[in-house]
C-alpha positions as CSV (number, residue, x, y, z in Angstrom):
1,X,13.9,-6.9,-16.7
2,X,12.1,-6.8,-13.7
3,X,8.6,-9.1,-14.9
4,X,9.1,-12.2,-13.2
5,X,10.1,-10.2,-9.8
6,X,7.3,-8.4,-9.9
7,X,3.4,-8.4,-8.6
8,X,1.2,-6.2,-9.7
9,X,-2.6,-5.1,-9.3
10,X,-4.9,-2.2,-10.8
11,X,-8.5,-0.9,-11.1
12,X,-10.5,2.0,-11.4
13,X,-11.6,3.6,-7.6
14,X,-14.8,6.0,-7.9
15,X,-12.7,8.2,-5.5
16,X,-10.2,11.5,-7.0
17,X,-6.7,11.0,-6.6
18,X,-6.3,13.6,-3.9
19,X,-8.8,11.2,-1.9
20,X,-6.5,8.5,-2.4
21,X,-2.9,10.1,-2.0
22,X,-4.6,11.4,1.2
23,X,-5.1,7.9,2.5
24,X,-1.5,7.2,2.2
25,X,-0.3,10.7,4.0
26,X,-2.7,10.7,6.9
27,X,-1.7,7.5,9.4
28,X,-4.9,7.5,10.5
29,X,-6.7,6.0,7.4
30,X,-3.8,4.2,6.1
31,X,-3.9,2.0,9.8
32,X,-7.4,1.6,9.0
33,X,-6.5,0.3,5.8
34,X,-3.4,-1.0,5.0
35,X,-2.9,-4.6,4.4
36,X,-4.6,-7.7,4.5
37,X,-8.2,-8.5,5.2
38,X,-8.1,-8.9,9.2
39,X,-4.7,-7.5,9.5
40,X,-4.8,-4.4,11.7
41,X,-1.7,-2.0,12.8
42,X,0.2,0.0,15.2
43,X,2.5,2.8,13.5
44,X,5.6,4.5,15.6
45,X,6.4,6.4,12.6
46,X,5.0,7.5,9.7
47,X,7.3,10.5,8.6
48,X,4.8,11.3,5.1
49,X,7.9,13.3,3.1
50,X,10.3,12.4,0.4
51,X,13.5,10.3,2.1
52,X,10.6,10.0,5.2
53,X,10.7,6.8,7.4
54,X,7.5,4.4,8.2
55,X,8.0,2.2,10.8
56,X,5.1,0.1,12.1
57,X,3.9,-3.6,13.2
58,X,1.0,-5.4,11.1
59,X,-1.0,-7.7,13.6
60,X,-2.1,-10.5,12.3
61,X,-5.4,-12.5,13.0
62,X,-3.4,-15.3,14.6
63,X,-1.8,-12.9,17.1
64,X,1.4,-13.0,15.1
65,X,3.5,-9.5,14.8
66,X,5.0,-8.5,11.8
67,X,7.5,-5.9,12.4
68,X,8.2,-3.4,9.1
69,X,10.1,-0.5,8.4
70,X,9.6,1.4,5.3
71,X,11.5,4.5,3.6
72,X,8.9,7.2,1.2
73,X,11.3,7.2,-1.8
74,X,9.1,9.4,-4.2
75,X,5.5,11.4,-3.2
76,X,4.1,13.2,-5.8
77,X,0.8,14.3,-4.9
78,X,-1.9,12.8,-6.2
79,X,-0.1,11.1,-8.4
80,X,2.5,8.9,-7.7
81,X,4.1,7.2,-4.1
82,X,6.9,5.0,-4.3
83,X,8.0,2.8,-1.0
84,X,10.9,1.2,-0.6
85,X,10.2,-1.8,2.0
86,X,13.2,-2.3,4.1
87,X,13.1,-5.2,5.7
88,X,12.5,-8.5,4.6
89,X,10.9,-9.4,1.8
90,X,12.5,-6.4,0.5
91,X,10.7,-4.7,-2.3
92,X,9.8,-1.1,-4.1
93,X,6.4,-0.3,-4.4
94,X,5.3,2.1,-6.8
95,X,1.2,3.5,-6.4
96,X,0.4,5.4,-10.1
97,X,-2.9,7.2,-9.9
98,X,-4.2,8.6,-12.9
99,X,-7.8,10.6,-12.9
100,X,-10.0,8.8,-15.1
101,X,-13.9,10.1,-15.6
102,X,-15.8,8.1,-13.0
103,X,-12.4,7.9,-10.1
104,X,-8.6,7.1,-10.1
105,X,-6.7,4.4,-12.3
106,X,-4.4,3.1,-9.3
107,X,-1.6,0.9,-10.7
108,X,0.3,-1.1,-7.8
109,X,3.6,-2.6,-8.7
110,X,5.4,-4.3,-6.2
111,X,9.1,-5.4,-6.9
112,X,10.9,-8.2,-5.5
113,X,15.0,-8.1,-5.4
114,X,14.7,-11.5,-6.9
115,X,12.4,-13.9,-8.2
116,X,12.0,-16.7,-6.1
117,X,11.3,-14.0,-3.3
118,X,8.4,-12.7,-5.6
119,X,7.3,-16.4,-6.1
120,X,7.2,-16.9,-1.9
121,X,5.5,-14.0,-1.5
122,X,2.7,-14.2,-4.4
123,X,2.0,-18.2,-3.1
124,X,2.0,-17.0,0.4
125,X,0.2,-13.5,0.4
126,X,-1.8,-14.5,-2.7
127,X,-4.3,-12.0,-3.3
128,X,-3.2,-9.5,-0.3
129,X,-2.6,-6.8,-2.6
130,X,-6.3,-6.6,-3.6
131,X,-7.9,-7.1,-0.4
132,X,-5.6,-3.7,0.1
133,X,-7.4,-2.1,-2.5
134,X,-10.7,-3.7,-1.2
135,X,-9.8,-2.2,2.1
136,X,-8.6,1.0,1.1
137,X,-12.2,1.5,-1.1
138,X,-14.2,0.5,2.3
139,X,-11.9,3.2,4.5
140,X,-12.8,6.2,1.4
141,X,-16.4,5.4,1.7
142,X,-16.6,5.8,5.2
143,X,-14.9,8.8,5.4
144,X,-17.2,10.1,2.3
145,X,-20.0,9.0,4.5
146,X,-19.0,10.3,7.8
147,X,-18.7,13.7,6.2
């Protein structure tokens, strides 16, 4: 049972899931996007394939650096991405996207090794998870518009 070791987040994006799996394979938009509100990052690797490695630093506002090195575990296009985070707090994330009339059902389950890891982290990082999703949504619809 993996319930209390896990956080989890979902909601319907009006973008297609090819729009959205694209935002994970192209480092571009997924720097532009990724993490926190007022996070930014810097990536020195971002190896998009199956058993690929991501290695990159998350700046935070303060100035502090968060170093974090990744592994693409499963990439099924437009539908699923699973990440194992490999450094600390360690953790699998697993991105479902499901077309739905009006967008994509993204599902994002993020789990823990233990619980009292997810406990930390949900306290600490609170709703970081959605402000990815609010994020990710601003990133689409500026590409959209750009076009």
């Amino acid at each position: 049972m993996t319930e209390d070791r896990t956080l989890r987040t979902s909601r319907i994006l009006p973008f297609s899931p090819e729009e959205i799996y694209g935002a994970f394979a192209s480092p571009e938009l997924l720097a532009a996007w990724w993490g926190p509100e007022g996070f930014s990052n810097s990536f020195e690797i971002h190896d998009f394939r199956e058993g690929g490695r991501w290695k990159f630093i998350m700046h935070a506002p303060d100035g502090t650096e968060h170093q974090n090195e990744s592994k693409f575990e499963v990439l099924e296009p437009n539908s699923k991405i699973v990440i194992h985070h490999d450094c600390p707090p360690n953790f699998r994330l697993t991105v479902g996207l499901t077309a739905e009339a009006h967008g994509t059902h993204i599902t994002w389950n993020q789990v823990f090794e233990d619980a009292q890891t997810a406990q930390v982290v949900r306290e600490r990082a609170g709703s970081a998870n959605e402000q990815n999703l609010d994020r990710l949504t601003r990133v689409l619809e500026q590409a959209k518009n750009a076009v």
